[in-house]
N, C-alpha and C positions, 0 to 999 in steps of 0.2 A: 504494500500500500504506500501511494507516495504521498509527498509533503503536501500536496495539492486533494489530496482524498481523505477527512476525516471520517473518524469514526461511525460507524453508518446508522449508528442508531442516537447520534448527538440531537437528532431534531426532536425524534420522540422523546429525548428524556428532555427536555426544555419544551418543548410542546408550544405551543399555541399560546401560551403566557410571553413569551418573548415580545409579544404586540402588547403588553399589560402598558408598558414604559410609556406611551403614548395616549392612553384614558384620558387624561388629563384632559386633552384636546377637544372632548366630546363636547364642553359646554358651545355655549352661542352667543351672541352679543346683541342677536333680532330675536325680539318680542314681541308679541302680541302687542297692538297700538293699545288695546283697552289695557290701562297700566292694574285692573283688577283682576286680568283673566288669570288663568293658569298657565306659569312660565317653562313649564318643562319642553322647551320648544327646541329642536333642534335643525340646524340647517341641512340640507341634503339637495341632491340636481341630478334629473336623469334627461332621458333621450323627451321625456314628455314637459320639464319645464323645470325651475327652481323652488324649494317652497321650504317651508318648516315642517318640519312632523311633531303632532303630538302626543304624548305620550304619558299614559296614566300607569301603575303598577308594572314599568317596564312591559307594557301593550300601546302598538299603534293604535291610537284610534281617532286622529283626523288628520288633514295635511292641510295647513295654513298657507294662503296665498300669497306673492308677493307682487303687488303691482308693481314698484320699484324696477322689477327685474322681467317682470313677464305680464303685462295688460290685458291676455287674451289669455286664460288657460282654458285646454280644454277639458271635456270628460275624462281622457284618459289617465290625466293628473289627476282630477278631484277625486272620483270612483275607483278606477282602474287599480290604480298602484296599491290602495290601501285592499282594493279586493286581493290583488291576485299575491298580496303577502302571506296572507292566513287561508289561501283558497285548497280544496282539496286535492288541487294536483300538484300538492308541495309533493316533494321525495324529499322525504321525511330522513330517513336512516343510508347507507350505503346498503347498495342489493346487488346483485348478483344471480343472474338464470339461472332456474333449479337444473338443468340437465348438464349448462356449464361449468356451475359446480360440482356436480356428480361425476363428472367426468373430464375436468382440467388434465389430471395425469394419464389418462389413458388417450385424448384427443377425442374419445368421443362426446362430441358436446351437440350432438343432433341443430343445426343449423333451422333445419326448416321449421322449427318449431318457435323462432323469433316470431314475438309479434302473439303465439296464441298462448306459448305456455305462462306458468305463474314466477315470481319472482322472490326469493330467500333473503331474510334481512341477515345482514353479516355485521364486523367490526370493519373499522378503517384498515386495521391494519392486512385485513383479511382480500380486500382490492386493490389495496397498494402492492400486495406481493402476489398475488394472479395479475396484475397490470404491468410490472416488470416481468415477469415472468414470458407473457406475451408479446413485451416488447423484444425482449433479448429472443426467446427463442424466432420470431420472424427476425430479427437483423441478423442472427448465425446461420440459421437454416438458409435465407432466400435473399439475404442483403435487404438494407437500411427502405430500398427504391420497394419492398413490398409494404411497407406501412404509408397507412396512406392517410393523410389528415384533410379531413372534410368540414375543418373547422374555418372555411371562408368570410371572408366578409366583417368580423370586427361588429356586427350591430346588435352581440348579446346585450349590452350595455356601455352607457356613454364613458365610462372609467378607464384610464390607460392602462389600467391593470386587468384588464377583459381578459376571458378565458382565452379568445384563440394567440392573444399574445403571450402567455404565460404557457400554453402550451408549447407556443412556437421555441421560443429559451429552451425549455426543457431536451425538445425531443433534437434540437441542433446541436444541446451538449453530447449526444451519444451517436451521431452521425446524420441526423436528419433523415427525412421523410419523402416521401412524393405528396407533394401541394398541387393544389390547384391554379390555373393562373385564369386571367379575366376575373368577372365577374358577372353576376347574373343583372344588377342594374342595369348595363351600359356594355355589356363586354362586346358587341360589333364595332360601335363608332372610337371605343378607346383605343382598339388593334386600326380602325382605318383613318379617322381625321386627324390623326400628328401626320399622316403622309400626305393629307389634302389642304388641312390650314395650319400644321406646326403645333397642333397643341390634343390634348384629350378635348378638350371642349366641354364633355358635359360631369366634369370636376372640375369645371372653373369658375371662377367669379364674374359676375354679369355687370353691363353698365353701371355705374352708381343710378340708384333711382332718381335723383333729382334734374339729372340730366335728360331721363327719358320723360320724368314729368313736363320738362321747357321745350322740349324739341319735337318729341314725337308725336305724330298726328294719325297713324295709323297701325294698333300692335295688334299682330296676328296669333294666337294661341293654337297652335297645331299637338290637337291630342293632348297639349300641356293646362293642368288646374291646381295653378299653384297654391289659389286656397283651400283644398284639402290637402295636399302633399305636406305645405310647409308647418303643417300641422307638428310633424314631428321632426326630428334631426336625427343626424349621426352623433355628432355631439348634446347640447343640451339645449333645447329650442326656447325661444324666447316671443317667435311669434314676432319679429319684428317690420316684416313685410307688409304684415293686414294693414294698418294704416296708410304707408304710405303708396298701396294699391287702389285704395280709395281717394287719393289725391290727384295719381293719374288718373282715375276716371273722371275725377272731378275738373280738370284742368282742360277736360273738351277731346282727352284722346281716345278714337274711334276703336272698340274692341271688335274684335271678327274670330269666331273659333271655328276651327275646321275638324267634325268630331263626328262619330256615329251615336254620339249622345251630347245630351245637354250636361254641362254639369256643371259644382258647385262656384268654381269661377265663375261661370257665361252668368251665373246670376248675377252674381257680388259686382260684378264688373258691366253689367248692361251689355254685353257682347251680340251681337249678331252672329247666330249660328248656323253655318253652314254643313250638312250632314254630307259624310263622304263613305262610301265604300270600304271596310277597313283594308288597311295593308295595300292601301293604293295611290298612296300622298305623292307618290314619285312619278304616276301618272298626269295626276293633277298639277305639279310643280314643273315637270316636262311641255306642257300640254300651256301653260301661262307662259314659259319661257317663248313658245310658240309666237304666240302672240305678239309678243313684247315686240320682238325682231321685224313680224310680217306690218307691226305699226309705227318703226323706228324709234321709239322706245328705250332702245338699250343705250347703253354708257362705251360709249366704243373708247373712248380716252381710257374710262378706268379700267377696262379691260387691259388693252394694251399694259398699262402700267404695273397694277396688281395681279394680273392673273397669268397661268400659262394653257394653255389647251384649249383655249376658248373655241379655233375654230372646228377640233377633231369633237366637241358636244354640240357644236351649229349644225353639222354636217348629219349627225345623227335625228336631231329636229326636226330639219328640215327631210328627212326621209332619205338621204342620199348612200346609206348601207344598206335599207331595207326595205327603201320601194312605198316607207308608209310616213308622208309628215303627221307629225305630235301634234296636231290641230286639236282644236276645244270639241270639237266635234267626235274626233279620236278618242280622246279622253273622255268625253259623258260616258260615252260605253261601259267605260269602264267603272269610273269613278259614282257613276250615280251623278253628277251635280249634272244641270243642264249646258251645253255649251258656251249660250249667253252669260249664266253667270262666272264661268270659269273664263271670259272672258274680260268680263266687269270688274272682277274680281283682277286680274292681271293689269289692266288697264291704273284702278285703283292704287295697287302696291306702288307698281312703277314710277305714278306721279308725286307719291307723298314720302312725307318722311316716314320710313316705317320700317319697325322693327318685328321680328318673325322670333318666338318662341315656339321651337319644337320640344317635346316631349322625350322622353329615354325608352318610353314605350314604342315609338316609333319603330327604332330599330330590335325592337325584342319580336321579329317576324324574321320569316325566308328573305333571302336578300338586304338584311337590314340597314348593312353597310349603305344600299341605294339611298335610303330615306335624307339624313342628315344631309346626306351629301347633294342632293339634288336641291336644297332647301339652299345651299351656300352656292348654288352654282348660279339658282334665281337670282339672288341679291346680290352677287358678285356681276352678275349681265347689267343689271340696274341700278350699277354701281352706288350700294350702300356700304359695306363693310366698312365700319371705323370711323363712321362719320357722326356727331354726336344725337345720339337721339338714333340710329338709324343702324341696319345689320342683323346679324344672325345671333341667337343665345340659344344654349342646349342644357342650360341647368336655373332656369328661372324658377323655377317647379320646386328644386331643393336648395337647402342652406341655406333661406331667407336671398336667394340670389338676388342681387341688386340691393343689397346693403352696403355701405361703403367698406375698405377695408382696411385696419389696425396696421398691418405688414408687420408689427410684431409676431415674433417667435413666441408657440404654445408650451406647455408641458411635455417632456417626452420622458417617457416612462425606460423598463428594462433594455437591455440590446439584446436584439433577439439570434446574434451570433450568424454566423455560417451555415447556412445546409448545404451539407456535402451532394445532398442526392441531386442532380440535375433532371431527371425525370420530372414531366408534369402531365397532369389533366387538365383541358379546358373546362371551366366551373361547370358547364353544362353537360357536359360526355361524363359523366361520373360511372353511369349505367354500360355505357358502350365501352369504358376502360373495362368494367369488370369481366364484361362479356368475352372482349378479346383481348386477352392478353399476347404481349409480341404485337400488334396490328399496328403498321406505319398510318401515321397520321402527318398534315401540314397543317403550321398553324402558325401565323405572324411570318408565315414565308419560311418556315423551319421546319424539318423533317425531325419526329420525333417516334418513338415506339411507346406502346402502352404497358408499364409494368405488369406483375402478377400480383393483384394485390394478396396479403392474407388477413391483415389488420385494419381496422380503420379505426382512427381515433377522432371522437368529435367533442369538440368544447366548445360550447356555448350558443350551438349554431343546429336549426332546426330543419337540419335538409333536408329532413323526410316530405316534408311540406313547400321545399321548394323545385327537386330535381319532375322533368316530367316525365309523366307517362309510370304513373304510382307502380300499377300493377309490374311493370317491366322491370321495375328497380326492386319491389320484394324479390321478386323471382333470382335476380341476377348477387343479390345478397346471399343466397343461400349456398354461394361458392366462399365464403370470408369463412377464416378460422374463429376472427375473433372481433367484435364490436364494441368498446368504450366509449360510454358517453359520460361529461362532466355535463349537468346542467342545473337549473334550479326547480323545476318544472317538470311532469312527465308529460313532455312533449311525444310527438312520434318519431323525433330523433331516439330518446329513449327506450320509447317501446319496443323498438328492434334489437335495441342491446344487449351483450352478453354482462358488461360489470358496469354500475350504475353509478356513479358517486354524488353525491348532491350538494350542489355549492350555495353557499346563502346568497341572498338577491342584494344587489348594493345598499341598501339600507342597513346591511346588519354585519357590512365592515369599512372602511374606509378608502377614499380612493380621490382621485383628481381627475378636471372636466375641462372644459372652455367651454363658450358660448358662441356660437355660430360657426361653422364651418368655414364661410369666406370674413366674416366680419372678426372674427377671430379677437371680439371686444372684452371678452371679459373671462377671467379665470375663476371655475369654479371648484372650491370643496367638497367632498361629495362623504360628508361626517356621519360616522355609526350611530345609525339613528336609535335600535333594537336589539339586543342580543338575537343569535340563530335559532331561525329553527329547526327545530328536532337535533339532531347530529350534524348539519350541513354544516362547509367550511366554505372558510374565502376560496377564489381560485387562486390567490396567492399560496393560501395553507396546503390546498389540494396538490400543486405541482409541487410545492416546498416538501411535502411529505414521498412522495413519489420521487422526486430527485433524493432524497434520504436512501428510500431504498437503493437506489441508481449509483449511490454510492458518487452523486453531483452537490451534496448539498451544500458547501462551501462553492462551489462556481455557480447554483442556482441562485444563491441570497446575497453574495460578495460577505456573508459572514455578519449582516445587517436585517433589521425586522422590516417592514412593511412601512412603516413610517418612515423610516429613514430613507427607502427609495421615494417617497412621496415628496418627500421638502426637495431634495435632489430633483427631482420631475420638474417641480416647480421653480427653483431654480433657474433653470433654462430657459423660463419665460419671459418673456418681457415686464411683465408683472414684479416679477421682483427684483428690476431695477429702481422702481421709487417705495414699491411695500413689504415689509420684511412678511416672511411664513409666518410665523405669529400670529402677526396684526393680518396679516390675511386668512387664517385660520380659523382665529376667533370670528372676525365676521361672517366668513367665508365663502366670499368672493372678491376679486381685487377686479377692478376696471382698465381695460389697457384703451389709450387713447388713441383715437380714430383722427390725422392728419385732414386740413380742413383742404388739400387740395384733391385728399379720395373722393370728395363729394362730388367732383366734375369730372372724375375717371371715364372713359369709354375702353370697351373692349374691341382691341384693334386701330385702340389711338395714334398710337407711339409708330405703329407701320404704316396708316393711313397718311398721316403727318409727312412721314419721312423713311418709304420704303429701303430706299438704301442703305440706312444706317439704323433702322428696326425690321433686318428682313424678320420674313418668319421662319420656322426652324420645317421647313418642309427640304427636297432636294432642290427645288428652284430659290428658294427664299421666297414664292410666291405661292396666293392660292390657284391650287392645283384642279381646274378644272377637268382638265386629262390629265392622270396621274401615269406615268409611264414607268415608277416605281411600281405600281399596284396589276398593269396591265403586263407587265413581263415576266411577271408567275402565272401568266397563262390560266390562270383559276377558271374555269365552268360559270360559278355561278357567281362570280366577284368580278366584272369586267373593270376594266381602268377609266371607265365613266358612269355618272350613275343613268341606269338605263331601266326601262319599264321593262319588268320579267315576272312573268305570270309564277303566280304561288301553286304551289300543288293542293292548297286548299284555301279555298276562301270561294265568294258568293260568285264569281264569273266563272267557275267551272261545280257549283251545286248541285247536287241532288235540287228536286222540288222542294223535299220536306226538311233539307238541310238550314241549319241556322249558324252563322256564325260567331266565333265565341268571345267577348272581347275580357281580361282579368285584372280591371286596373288595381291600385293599392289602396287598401282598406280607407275607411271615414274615422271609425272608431279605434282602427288597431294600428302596429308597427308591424308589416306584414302579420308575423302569427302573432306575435308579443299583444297579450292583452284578450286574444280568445277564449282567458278560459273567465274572464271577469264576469259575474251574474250580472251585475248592475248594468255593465255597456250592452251584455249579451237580452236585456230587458228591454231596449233601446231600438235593435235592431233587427236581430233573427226574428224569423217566419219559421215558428213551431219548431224551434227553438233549434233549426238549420239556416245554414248560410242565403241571404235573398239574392234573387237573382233578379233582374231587371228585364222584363220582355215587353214590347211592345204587345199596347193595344190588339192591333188587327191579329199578329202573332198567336195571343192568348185568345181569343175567341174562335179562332180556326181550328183551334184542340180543345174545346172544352174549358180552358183554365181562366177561373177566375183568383182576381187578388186576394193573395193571402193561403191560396192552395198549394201544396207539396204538389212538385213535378219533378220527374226524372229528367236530368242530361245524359243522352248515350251517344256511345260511336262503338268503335271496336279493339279499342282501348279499355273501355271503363265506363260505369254507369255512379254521376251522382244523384243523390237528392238534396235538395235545396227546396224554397219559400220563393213563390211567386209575387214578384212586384209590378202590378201592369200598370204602364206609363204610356204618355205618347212620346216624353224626350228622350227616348231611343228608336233609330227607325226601324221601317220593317226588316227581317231578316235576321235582325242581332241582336245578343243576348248578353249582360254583364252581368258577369258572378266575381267579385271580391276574389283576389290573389290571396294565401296565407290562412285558411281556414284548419283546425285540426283535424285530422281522420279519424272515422270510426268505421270499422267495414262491418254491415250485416250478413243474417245467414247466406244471402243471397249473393255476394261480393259488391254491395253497394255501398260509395260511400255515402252512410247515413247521416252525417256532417257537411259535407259538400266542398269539399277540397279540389280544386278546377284542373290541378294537376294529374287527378286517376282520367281527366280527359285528352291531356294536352299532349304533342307528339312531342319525340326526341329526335324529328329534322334540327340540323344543323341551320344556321345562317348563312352561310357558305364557308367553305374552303380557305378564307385568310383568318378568319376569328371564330369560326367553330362554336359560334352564339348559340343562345336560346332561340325559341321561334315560338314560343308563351304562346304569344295573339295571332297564331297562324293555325286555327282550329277550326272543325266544323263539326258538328253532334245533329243529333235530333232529340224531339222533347214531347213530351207525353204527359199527364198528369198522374200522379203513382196514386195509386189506387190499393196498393201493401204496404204501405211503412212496415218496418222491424222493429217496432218499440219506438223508445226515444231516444234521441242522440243521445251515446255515453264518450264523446270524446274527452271529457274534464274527470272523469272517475278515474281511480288510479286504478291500475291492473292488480289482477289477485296477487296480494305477498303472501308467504309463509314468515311467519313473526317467531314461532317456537321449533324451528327445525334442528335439531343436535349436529353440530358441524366442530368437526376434528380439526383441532388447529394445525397450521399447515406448518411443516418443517421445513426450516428457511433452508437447511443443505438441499431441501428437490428443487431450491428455485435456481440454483447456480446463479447466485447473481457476481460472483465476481469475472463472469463473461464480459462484463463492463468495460471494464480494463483494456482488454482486446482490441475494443474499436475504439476508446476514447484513447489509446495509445499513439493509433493513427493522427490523431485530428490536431495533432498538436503543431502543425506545420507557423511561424509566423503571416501574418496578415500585414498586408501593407499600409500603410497609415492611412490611404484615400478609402481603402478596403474596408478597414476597422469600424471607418465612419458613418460608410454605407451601412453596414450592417447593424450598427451602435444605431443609426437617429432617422434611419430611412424607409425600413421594412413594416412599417408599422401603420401604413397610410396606404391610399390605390395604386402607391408604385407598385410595380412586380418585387417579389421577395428575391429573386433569384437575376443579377444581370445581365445573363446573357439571354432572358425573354423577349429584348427589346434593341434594336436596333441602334445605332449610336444616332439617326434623325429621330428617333423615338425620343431615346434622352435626355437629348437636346430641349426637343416640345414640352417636356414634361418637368425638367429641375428648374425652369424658371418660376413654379409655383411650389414645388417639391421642396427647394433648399431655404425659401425663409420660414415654414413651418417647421424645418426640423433646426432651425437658429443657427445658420454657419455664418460664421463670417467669409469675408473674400479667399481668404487664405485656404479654410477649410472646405470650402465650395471647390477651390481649384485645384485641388486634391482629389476629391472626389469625380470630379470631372474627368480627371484621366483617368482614373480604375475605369469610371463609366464606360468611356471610349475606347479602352484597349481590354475593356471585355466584353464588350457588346456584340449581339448576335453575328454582327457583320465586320467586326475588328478587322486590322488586315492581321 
């Protein structure tokens, strides 16, 4: 054992009291204004808002609001949090599948029985050593590249100490895993717009609002409704868009939402709504470009000067590949809108100042990459990009987009080290990795193979409810040896797992936040509101104890408790250059100040201005309307312009009685987060399943009236769901809420209505290996057998009194350890170290050689002042970046 490897059982005999040092910290300094109420108030901030909790005999039992910090809370905060603290779907104790425990040392642990058998309560220490156990035997047996962490995304909770990061530290100390890369937001336009305008686009910050309040005269909302979106955050929502949303309206500027439904925006905002076809924007935005040109119209200067490929996308308009011009006429066809207005509609854009909000849903279809991209090529012909008030945004929807920005540096929590394993899954192929192992894939223009998996470890992350095509994904699980899930909740991440462990919800440890994503104003606290319930631990405590076993635990903790990585965190932020931790703890939040020249910011100023010396980080420095990077991977269904390409599903090739499916992002919840609350679910659910939104004529051509259970079927999957007949969705289409739990009845229905037992596992195409969610078709019927009543929120049968032989730590060979962390000790280069210390923790890729050195480029201009480099340490990183990038020389 070396100097670097203590004693393996040092965590457990200090235990969880090594946090005791920092109690002190709990109190608060915000009161109730009534100076006679009851003061046990404590600060806390999650993904739903800031507030106090109160607290009587050490029980939650209300949450205090803060206008100060947050003007608009929603349900989610006032109901939600305090439901789903004490709700029945806590995991309570650490558990463990009866047959995997029966059979850990033999291997027989009957796989297909996930999901129906019942579950054995154990000790902690009883999963911590089955969890190593399972880690080391997959890294000796099949190498590091078969565990596979499907803990994506970072949205368990707004705290830097979130489970998939503290997973991520962990499993890097022992050689790393195969990750996922993309994402399910956004993952088309993030792998194609750095090659078309230089940047991700829709993780970036949008105009400052008040510039689009004085300038713009016409904003388009394409599928985007940013006032229900911005309801929640990544970090800790504050709600600070609803007003000055209502000021643009008020200021005389013309809403237009281009949508197959009405929605909460087109209210709030008086919009003009124009219904479209789904999955046919690229049509429509082809079909206006049309136009523009045949009325002279277009910006022939600004083309010339900002763009390149302009004339190999005229060529294709105007019909000259394919015999057919992109006329309005062309497009009604397709799109649903009449001619005339796709015409009026074009005519309208082009004359005014006007900015275009698309959505992230857009591209979650076949071809999604076309969408965004066809929306920048319009604006680009009618030269607006970068003009104040005027251009394209792809994230106005989230992070209060269009709040001005701090440019201060956040909180950055642990480093999450090196993963050795180079192997990846695109977020969405999670199901087709399993299926074929060895199978060449391309993705971001990179030829990769798909591991064997045997392990999947999940923290904090409820994929069962995100991957699609449900049914396809049980089936294709029944090949994994072994399933871990860290969560708080018996999600259906859980249900299918072999070893359970249950981590307490941020209210019942401590942690650090910020406030807004791009505004990046304010640092928040995020203070022990409650002790745990039942048995659960932090996800600090969870990996701390686990790295114990692993014989990591001095390189998991740097030999420091949880508090002490948190003042360090904050540190880092621009926050505590004028407010010490303390004084920022006790109140618990500090304000970082917002520069009075963000307030005139535009996106695509600085290039507009002065293309020369602000190119953009594309191959031309311009945007790329023929991208001849994208067009020389020869890709099928990703051409190198964005071009109208029929879906394999959707209403222009339908059955009659086909409907198609649209899933946007809950009202009430955070995707799943919040499904299992009574109080929202009293609010919302139709018999006490997911609603689903049909059109009038829809529902009366099958019998359904509002408020009746109806099945969605294809040949996938049947859900039921709660009928909501409207006219503001048109004929043909149906919205049922993304994120719902599963419950499958006798019949294999889901009796919850989870839209993924619908949704196919078509890719996006061949560069980014996307989702394709909103590229769905089913039929619908009104069910006439329900199977009881939803039990998605019940917990699955435990066994509480099972007599379990403690396990002998010589069957677990844990000093196998040693072996691969012997290897890993190679030094890291200073730009290297940096990356991995203060960059992997955000939408960059974890791993860099995912991304291109023009990718990198697009991306650390927003990437490096959130992770607080200065010049020095930026251009350090810079070169790792570039002489490891996918395309290095």
């Amino acid at each position: 054992m070396s100097l670097f490897q203590p004693t393996r059982r040092r965590f457990l005999q200090t235990g969880a009291a090594a946090l005791g040092s920092a109690a002190f910290m709990n109190s608060t300094a915000l009161a109730s204004i009534d100076p006679n109420s009851f003061a046990d108030r404590i600060f806390h901030a999650t993904h739903f808002g800031p507030f106090e909790g109160v607290v009587r005999d050490g029980v939650l039992v209300g949450l205090n609001n803060m206008p100060e910090l947050d003007s608009r809370p929603t349900e989610m905060l006032n109901y939600g949090v305090l439901d789903r603290t004490y709700d029945d779907s806590r995991i309570n104790y650490p558990m463990v599948r009866k047959s995997y425990l029966e059979g850990w040392q033999s291997g027989d642990v009957k796989p297909e029985l996930r999901g129906k058998e019942e579950y054995v309560r154990v000790d902690w220490d009883t999963v911590w050593s089955l969890t190593a156990k399972a880690l080391l035997d997959t890294a000796t047996n099949h190498g590091n590249e078969a565990i596979f962490s499907s803990s994506y995304g970072g949205w368990s909770n707004a705290g830097n100490f979130r489970p998939n990061v503290m997973q991520g530290r962990l499993m890097n100390l022992i050689g790393g895993c195969t990750n996922t890369s993309g994402d399910w937001s956004a993952g088309a336009s993030q792998i194609s717009l750095p090659r078309i305008i230089g940047d991700m686009e829709v993780y970036s910050a949008q105009t400052a609002w008040e510039v689009i309040r004085d300038h713009t005269e016409v904003f388009v909302l394409v599928g985007c409704d940013p006032i229900k979106n911005n309801r929640i955050e990544y970090t800790v929502a504050d709600h600070g868009m609803d007003g000055p949303w209502a000021h643009i309206r008020d200021s005389g500027t013309k809403f237009i939402s281009i949508n197959p439904q009405r929605t909460a925006s087109d209210e709030y905002l008086n919009a003009e709504w124009v219904q479209i076809v789904p999955n046919t924007d690229v049509a429509l935005f082809t079909a206006m470009a049309y136009h523009v040109l045949e009325n002279g119209l277009e910006d022939r200067a600004y083309m010339e000067r900002y763009t390149v490929g302009s004339d190999r996308w005229i060529a294709y308009l105007n019909g000259e590949d394919d015999g057919t011009p992109k006329t309005p006429a062309w497009a009604a066809e397709i799109t649903g809108i009449p001619a005339e207005k796709i015409a009026e509609l074009a005519e309208l854009l082009a004359t005014s100042k006007t900015e275009i909000a698309g959505a992230w849903s857009l591209q979650r279809a076949q071809h999604g990459e076309m969408t965004h991209w066809a929306i920048i090529n319009f604006a680009a012909l009618t030269g607006k990009i970068g003009k104040p008030g005027e251009g394209v945004g792809f994230s106005w929807h989230y992070g209060n987009g269009g709040l001005p920005q701090s440019g201060k540096s956040t909180p950055t929590g642990l480093s999450q080290g090196r993963n050795f394993v180079t192997k990846i899954c695109p977020a969405s192929r999670i199901t087709e990795m399993l299926e074929n192992p060895g199978m060449e894939f391309v993705y971001n223009g990179n030829t990769n193979t798909y591991p064997d998996v045997k392990m999947i470890f999940n923290a904090g992350n409820n994929f069962m409810s995100h991957q699609q095509d449900t049914n396809r994904l049980i089936r294709a699980l029944e090949k994994v040896e072994t399933i871990v899930s860290v969560d708080v909740w018996w999600t259906a991440a859980t249900r299918w797992a072999d070893i359970v462990m249950p981590a307490s919800s941020t209210l019942e440890r401590d942690d650090i936040s910020v406030g807004g994503t791009y505004s990046n104003d304010r640092v928040y606290a995020m203070k022990k509101v409650i002790e745990p319930v039942g048995e659960s631990l932090s996800d600090y405590e969870i990996f701390e104890g686990l790295a114990d076993k692993l014989g990591q635990w001095m390189q998991f903790t740097e030999g420091e408790d949880l508090m002490y990585h948190i003042e360090q965190a904050y540190s880092r932020s621009g926050a505590a250059q004028h407010t010490p931790f303390e004084e920022f703890w006790e109140k618990g939040y500090a304000r970082q100040e917002v520069p009075e020249e963000a307030r005139s910011w535009v996106r695509h100023g600085d290039f507009y201005t002065d293309p020369d010396a602000n190119p953009l980080h594309t191959a031309s420095g311009k945007i790329e309307m023929f991208c001849e990077d994208i067009a020389s991977m020869e890709i099928d269904d990703c051409p190198g312009m964005p071009m109208w390409m029929e879906k394999h599903e959707y209403l222009g090739n339908a059955a009659e009685d086909e409907l198609h499916v649209v899933s946007p992002h809950p009202w009430f919840r955070l995707h799943s987060q919040m499904d299992q609350s009574q109080t929202l679910r009293a609010l919302y659910k139709v018999q006490g399943r997911e609603p689903v939104r049909i059109n009038a004529q829809d529902a009366a051509s099958r019998g359904i009236e509002d408020g009746d259970l109806v099945e969605l079927y294809n040949d996938r999957g049947t859900v039921i769901a709660g009928a909501v007949v409207s006219d503001d969705i048109m004929p043909g289409v149906v919205s049922i809420y993304e994120g719902a739990w599963p419950s499958l009845d006798s019949k294999g229905r889901c009796n919850s209505g989870l839209v993924n037992f619908l949704t196919s596992t078509q890719r996006s195409s061949g560069l980014s290996e996307a989702t394709t969610a909103n590229t769905v078709l089913c039929r619908m019927r009104k069910c006439e057998d329900p199977d009881g009543p939803n039990r998605a929120y019940e917990k699955p049968p435990i066994i509480d009194d099972m007599e379990i032989a403690e396990i002998d730590i010589d069957l677990l060979d844990l000093d196998r350890v040693y072996d691969i962390t012997d290897n890993l000790m190679a030094d890291m280069s200073p730009g290297e170290r940096l990356y991995y210390e203060r960059c992997t923790v955000c939408h960059a890729p974890r791993e860099v050689t995912h991304f291109t050195q023009q990718q990198w480029r697009g991306i650390t201009p927003s990437m490096f002042p959130r992770a607080g480099f200065n010049d020095e340490e930026a251009a350090l990183v810079m070169d790792y970046l570039m002489a490891n990038a996918s395309d290095a020389p």
